[in-house]
C-alpha positions as CSV (number, residue, x, y, z in Angstrom):
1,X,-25.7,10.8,0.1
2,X,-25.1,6.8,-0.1
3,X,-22.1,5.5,1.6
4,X,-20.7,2.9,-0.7
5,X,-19.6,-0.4,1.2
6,X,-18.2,-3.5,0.3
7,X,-21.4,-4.9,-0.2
8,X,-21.1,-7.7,-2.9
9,X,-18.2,-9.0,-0.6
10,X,-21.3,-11.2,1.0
11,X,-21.7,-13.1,-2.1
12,X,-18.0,-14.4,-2.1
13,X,-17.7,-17.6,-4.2
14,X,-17.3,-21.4,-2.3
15,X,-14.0,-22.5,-1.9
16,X,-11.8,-24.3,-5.6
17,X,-8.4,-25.0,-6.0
18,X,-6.2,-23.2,-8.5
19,X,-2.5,-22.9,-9.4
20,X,-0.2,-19.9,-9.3
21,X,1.9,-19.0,-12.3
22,X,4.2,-16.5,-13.4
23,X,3.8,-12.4,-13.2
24,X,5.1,-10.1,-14.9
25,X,7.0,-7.7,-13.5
26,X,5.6,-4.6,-12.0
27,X,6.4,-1.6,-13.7
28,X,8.6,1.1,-11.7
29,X,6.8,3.9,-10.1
30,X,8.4,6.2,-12.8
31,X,7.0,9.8,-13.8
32,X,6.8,11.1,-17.0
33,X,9.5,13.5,-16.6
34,X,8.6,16.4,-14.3
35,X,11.6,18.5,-12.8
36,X,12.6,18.2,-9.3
37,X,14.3,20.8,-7.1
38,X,15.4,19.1,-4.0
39,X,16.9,21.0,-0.7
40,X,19.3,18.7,1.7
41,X,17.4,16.4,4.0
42,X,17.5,17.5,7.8
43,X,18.9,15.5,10.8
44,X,17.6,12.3,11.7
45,X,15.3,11.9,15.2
46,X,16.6,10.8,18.1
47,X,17.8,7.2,18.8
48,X,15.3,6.8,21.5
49,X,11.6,6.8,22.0
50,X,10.5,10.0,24.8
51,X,7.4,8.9,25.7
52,X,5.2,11.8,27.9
53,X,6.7,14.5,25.0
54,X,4.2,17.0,23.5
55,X,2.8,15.7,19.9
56,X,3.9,17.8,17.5
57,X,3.9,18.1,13.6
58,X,6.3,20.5,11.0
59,X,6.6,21.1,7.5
60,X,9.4,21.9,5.4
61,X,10.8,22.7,1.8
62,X,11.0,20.0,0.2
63,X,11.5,20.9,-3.2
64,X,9.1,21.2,-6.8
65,X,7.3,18.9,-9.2
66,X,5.7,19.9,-11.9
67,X,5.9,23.4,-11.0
68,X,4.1,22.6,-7.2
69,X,5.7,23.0,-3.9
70,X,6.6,19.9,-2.4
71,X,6.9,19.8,1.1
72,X,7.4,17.2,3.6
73,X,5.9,16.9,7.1
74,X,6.8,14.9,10.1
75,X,4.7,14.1,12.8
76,X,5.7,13.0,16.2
77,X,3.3,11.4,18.9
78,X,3.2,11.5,22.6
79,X,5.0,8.2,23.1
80,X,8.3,9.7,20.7
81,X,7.1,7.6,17.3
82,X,8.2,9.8,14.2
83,X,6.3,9.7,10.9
84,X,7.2,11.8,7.8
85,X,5.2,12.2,4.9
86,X,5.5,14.0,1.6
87,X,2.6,15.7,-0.4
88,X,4.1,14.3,-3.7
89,X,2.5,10.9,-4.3
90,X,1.1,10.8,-0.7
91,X,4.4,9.0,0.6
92,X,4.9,7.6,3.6
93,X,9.0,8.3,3.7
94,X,10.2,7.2,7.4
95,X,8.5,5.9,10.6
96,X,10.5,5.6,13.6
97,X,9.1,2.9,15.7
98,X,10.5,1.8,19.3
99,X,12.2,-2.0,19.6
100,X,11.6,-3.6,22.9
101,X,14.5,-1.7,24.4
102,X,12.6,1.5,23.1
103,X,15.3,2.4,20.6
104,X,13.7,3.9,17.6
105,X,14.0,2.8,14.3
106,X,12.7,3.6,10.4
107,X,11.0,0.2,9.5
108,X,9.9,1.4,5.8
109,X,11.9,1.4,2.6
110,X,12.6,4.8,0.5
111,X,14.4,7.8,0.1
112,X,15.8,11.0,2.0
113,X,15.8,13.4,-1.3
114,X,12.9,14.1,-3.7
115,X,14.8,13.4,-6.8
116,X,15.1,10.0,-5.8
117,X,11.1,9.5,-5.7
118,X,10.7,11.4,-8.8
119,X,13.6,9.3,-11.1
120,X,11.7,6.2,-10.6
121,X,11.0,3.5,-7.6
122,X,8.6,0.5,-7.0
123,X,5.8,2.6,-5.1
124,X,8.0,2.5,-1.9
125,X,5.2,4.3,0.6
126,X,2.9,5.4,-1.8
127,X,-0.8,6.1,-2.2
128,X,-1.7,3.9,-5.4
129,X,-4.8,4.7,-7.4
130,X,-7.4,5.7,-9.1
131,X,-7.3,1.6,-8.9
132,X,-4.8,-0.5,-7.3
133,X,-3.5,-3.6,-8.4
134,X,-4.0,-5.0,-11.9
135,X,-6.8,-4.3,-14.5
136,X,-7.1,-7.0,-17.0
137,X,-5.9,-5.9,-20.2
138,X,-6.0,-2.4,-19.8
139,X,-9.7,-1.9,-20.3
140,X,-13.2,-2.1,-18.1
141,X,-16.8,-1.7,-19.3
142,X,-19.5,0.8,-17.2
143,X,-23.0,0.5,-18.7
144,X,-22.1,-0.8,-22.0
145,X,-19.0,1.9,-22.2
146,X,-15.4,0.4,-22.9
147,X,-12.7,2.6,-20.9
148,X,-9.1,1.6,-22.4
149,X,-6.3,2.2,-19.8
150,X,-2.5,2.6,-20.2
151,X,-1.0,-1.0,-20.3
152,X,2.0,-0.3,-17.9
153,X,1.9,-4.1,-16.7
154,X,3.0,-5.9,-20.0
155,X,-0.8,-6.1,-21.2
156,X,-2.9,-5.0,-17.9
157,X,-3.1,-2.1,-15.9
158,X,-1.1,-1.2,-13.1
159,X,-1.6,0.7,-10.2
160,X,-3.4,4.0,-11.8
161,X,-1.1,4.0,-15.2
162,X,1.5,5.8,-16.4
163,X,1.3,8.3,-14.0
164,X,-1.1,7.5,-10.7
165,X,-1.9,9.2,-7.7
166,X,1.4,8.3,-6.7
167,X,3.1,10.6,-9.2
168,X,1.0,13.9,-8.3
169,X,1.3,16.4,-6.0
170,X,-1.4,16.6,-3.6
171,X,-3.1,19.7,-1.8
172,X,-1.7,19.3,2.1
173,X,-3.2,20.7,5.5
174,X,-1.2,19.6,8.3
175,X,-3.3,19.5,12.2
176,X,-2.2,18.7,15.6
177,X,-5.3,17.1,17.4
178,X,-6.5,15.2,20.3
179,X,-5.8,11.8,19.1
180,X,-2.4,13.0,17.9
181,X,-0.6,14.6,14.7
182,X,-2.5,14.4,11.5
183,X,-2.0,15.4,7.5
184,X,-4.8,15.8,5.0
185,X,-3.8,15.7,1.4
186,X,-6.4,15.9,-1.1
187,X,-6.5,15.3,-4.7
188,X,-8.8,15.9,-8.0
189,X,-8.4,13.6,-10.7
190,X,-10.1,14.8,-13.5
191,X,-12.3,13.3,-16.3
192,X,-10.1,11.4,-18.1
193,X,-6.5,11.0,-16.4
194,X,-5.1,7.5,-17.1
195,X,-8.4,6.6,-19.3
196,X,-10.6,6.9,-16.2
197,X,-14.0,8.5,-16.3
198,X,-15.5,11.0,-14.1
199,X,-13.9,13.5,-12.1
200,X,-12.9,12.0,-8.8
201,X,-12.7,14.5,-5.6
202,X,-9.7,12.3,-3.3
203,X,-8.9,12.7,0.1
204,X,-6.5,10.8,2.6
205,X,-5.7,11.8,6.0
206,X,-2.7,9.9,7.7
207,X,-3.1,10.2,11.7
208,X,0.2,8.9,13.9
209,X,-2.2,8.8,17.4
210,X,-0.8,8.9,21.0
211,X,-1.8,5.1,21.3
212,X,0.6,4.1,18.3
213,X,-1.3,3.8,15.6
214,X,-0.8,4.9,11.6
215,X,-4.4,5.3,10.5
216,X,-5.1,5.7,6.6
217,X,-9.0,7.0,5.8
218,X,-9.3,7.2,2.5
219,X,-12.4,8.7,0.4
220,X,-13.4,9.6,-2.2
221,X,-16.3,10.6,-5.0
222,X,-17.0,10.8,-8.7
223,X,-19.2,12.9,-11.0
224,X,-19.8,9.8,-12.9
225,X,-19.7,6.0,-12.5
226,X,-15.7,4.9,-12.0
227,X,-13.7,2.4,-10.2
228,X,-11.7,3.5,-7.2
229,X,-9.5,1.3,-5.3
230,X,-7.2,2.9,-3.1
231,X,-4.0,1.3,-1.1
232,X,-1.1,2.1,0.4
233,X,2.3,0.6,-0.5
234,X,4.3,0.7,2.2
235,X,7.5,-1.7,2.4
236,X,8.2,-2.9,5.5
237,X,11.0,-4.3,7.5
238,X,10.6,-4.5,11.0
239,X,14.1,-4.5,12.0
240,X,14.9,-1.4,10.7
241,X,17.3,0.0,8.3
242,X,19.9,-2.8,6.7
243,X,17.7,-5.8,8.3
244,X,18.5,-7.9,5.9
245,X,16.1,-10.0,4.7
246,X,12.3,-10.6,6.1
247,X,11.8,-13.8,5.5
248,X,12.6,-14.8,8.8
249,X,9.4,-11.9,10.0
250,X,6.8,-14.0,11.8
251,X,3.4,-13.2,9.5
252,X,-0.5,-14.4,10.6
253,X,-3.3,-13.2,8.0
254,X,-7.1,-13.3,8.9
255,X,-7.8,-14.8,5.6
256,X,-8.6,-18.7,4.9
257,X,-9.2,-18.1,1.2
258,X,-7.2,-16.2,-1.5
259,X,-8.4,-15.1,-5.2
260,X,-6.8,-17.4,-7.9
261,X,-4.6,-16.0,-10.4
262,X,-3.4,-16.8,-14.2
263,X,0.2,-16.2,-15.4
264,X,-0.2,-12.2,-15.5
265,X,-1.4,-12.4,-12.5
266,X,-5.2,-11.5,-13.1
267,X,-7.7,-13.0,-11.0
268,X,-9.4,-16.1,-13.1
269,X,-12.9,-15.3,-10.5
270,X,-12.5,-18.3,-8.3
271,X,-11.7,-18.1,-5.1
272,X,-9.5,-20.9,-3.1
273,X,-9.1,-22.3,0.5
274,X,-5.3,-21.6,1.8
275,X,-5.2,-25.1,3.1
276,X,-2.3,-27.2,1.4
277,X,-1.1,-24.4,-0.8
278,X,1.8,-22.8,1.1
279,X,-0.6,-19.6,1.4
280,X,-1.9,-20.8,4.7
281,X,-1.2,-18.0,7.6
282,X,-4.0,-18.7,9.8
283,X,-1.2,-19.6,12.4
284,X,1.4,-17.5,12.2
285,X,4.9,-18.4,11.5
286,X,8.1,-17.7,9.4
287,X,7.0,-16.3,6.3
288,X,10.3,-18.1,4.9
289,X,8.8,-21.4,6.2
290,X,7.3,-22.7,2.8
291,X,8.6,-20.5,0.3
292,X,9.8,-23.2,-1.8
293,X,6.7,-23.8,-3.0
294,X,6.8,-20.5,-4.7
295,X,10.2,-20.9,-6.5
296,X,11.3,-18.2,-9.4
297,X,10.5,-19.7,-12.9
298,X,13.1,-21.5,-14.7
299,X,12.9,-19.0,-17.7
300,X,13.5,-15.9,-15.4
301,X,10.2,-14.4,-16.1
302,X,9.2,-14.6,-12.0
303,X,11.5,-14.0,-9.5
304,X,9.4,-16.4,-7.1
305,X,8.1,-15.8,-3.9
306,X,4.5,-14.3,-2.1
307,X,2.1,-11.4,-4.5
308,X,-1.3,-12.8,-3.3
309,X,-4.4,-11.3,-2.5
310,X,-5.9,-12.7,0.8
311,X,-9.7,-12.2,1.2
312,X,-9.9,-11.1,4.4
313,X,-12.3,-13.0,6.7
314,X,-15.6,-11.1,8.4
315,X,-17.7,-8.5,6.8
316,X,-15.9,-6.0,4.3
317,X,-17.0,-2.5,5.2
318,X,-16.5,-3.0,8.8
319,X,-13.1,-2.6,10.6
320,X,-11.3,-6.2,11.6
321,X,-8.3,-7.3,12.2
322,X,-6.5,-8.1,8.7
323,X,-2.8,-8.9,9.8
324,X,0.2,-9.3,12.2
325,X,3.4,-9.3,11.2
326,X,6.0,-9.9,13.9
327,X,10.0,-9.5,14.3
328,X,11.4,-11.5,16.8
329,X,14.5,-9.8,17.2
330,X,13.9,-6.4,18.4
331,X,10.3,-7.1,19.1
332,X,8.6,-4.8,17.4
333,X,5.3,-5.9,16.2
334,X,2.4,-4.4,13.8
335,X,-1.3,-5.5,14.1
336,X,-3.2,-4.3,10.8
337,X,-7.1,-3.6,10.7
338,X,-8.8,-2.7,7.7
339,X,-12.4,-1.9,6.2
340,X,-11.5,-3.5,3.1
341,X,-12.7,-6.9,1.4
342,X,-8.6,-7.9,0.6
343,X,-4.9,-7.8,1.7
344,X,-1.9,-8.2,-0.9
345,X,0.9,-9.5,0.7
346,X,4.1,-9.5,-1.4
347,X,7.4,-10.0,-0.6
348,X,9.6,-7.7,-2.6
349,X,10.1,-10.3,-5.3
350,X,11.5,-8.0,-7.9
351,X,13.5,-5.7,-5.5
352,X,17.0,-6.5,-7.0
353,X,19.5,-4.1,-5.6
354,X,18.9,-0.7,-8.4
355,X,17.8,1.5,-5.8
356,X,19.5,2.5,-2.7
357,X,17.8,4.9,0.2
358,X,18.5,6.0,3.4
359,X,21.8,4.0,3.6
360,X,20.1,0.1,2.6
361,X,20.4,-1.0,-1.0
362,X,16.8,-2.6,-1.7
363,X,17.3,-6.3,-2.5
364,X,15.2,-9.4,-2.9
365,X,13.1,-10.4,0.3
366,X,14.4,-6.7,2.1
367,X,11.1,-5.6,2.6
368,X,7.4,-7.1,2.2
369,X,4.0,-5.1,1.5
370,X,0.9,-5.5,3.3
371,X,-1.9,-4.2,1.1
372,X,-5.3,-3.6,2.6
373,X,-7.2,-3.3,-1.2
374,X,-10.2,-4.6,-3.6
375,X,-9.4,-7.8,-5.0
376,X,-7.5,-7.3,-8.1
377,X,-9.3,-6.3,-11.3
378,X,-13.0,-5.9,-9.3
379,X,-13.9,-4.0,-11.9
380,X,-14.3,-6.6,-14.5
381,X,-15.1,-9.7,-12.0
382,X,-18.9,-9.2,-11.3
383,X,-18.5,-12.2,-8.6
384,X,-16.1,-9.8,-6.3
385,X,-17.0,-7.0,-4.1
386,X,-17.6,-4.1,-6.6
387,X,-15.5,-1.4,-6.4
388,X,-17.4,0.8,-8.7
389,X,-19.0,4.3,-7.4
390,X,-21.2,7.2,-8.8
391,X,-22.8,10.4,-8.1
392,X,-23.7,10.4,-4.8
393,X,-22.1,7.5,-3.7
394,X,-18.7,8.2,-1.2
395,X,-16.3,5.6,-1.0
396,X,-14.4,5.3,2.3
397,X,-12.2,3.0,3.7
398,X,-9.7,2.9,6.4
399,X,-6.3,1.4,7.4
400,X,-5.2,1.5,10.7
401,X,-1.8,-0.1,11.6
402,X,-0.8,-0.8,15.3
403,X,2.6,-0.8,16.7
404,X,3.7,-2.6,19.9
405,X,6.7,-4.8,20.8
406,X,6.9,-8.4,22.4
C-alpha cells in the first residue's frame, strides 16, 4: 500500500498579486433533522491545573442522533489539561488550558447540551469533510466523470454538504496510553453520501499527551478515486470564556504566500506573496493591526475581516511548524504543526450573536479558526497539491497543537 503525500505541493506556482472580494456566507453546520435526546451536562473541572495527577479518560451518556448513542468523553493529562470530545460530528466541545498563573480555562467556542450541536452551529469543533472548504460550483471531474455536490455555499460546496462528517455519529474507542489519554472515532462514508464517490473508510484519533499537546491524525481510504480533505474547526479564544474579542491575540503564520480568491471565495489558481497585502504574519503581531484593509462590503454581503488560506512554507507531507497564536493577557500560548500543504485562518467574520454556549454569546471577532487543510477547491485546480486518493492509496495527515504560557 502507497502512502499518499502532498506531493504536487512541490510544483507551487511563482509568486502574483490578486485582490480579495466578497464571500458568501458560510452555511450553518445544520442537520437535516435527526432527533436528539440530551441528559444534563456534569460539573465543570477544577479551576486549577494539578500537574503530577494520573491521566485519565471517561465516557458518558450523552444522548441519541439518528437513533445512535452519543456519548461524550473527556480526557485529562498528567499536567491537569481537560479535553472533552463527542462522537457526534467528532467535536472538540471544551479544553481547559492553564494561564500563566495555572488557572485553567475552556479556550474553544460551543455548547454544554447535544441539542444545541444538533439545531444548528457554524462547525464550532468539528471534524469537516469528506472535503473541507469550498468546491467550485458544486461539481469535480475524476477521469472524465462529473460528480455534482450539494451547493450549500450559495453556488459551491461547503464543507462535505448538507450533511458532512460533522453531522454523523462516529464509531468511538476511548484508550489511556503512554503518551497520554486518547479517543479513536472512526467513520464509513459510503458510495455516494453528499455526491461523493467511493466508499471512504475514516479514522481520527485525538491524543491530549502529558507534554501538552492536542494531536489530530487523520486517515483515511477509498474503494475508488475521491477527494478527501479533512480539517478541524475549532474556534479559539485564548482568554477563555467571555474574552471578548481576539483581535487583540498576537498571530505569526509560517506562510509568505496565500492562494488568491474571487468574490465566492474560490481560489482563481494563482498564488500571491503576503508582502503589502495586510496578510503578512511572518512577524507576529496583533491580528487587529491591519484589519482595515479588510473592511465589510458596503452592500452587506461580507462582513469583513481574515478567511484566507496560507500556504504553509517547507515541504507538505512533513510535520512543520504552521502557526502561533499568542494572548498576552493570561499568557497562554498555542504553537501549531501540521503535515498539510495549507492553513485557513478566519476570524469569525459571520459570528453575529445567534448562538450562545457555555455562558458566551458568539459575536463577531469572539473567536478565530486556524485550519491546517488542502488549499480550497484542490480538486478542480490541477496546479495545487492534489488531494485526490484511490484504491490503495491512504491518506494521512496530522495536526498537532502545543500549549504553553509566556
Amino acid at each position: 500500500m502507497k502512502t499518499f503525500i502532498s506531493i504536487a505541493g512541490l510544483i507551487i506556482l511563482g509568486l502574483f498579486m490578486g485582490s480579495c472580494g466578497k464571500v458568501e456566507k458560510p452555511s450553518e453546520s445544520k442537520a437535516p433533522s435527526p432527533e436528539a435526546v440530551v441528559p444534563e451536562p456534569d460539573s465543570e473541572p477544577e479551576a486549577v491545573a494539578e500537574k503530577g495527577s494520573e491521566a485519565s479518560v471517561s465516557k458518558e451518556a450523552w444522548g441519541e442522533v439518528d437513533g445512535k448513542a452519543v456519548h461524550r468523553y473527556t480526557l485529562t493529562n498528567a499536567q491537569g489539561l481537560v479535553a472533552r470530545i463527542t462522537n457526534y460530528g467528532a467535536i472538540l466541545t471544551e479544553l481547559h488550558v492553564p494561564d500563566r498563573k495555572g488557572q485553567l480555562a475552556d479556550i474553544v467556542h460551543g455548547f454544554d447540551n447535544l441539542k444545541s450541536y444538533v439545531d444548528g452551529h457554524p462547525y464550532f469543533g468539528a471534524m469537516v469533510g469528506r472535503v473541507a472548504n469550498r468546491i467550485g460550483k458544486g461539481r469535480f471531474s475524476i477521469d472524465g466523470t462529473t460528480h455534482n455536490l450539494a451547493q450549500n455555499n450559495g453556488e459551491n460546496h461547503l464543507h462535505g454538504g448538507v450533511k458532512g462528517f460533522d453531522k454523523v455519529v462516529w464509531e468511538s474507542t476511548e484508550a489511556k496510553g503512554e503518551a497520554g489519554p486518547s479517543l479513536t472515532l472512526t467513520y464509513t462514508s459510503p458510495d455516494g453520501e453528499e455526491g461523493y464517490p467511493g466508499t471512504a473508510k475514516i479514522q481520527v484519533i485525538y491524543t491530549l499527551t502529558n507534554d501538552n499537546q492536542l494531536t489530530i491524525d487523520m486517515q483515511a481510504s477509498s474503494d475508488k478515486k475521491t477527494p478527501i480533505n479533512l480539517a478541524h474547526h475549532t474556534y479559539w479564544n485564548l482568554k477563555g470564556p467571555d474574552g471578548g474579542s481576539i483581535l487583540d491575540h498576537e498571530l505569526q503564520i509560517n506562510g509568505t504566500r496565500y492562494t488568491v480568491f474571487d468574490a465566492e471565495g474560490i481560489p482563481t489558481g494563482k498564488i500571491s506573496g503576503v508582502g503589502g497585502t495586510g496578510l503578512d504574519f511572518t512577524a507576529s503581531h496583533k491580528i487587529g493591526k491591519e484589519m482595515e484593509k479588510f473592511p465589510p462590503a458596503e452592500d452587506g454581503s461580507n462582513p469583513g475581516g481574515y478567511d484566507h488560506n496560507f500556504v504553509v512554507d517547507g515541504t507538505p507531507g512533513q510535520s512543520r511548524w504552521a502557526a502561533t497564536l499568542y494572548e498576552p493577557a493570561s499568557g497562554r500560548t498555542m504553537d501549531i504543526e501540521s503535515t498539510q500543504p495549507g492553513i485557513q485562518f478566519y476570524t469569525g467574520n459571520y459570528l453575529d450573536g445567534s448562538t450562545e454556549g457555555k455562558g458566551t454569546r458568539h459575536v463577531k471577532h469572539s473567536a478565530l479558526c486556524l485550519e491546517t487543510q488542502h488549499f480550497p477547491d484542490s480538486v478542480n485546480q490541477p496546479t495545487f497539491p492534489s488531494c485526490v486518493i484511490g484504491p490503495g492509496d491512504t491518506y494521512h495527515e496530522v495536526m498537532v497543537h502545543r500549549f504553553s504560557t509566556r
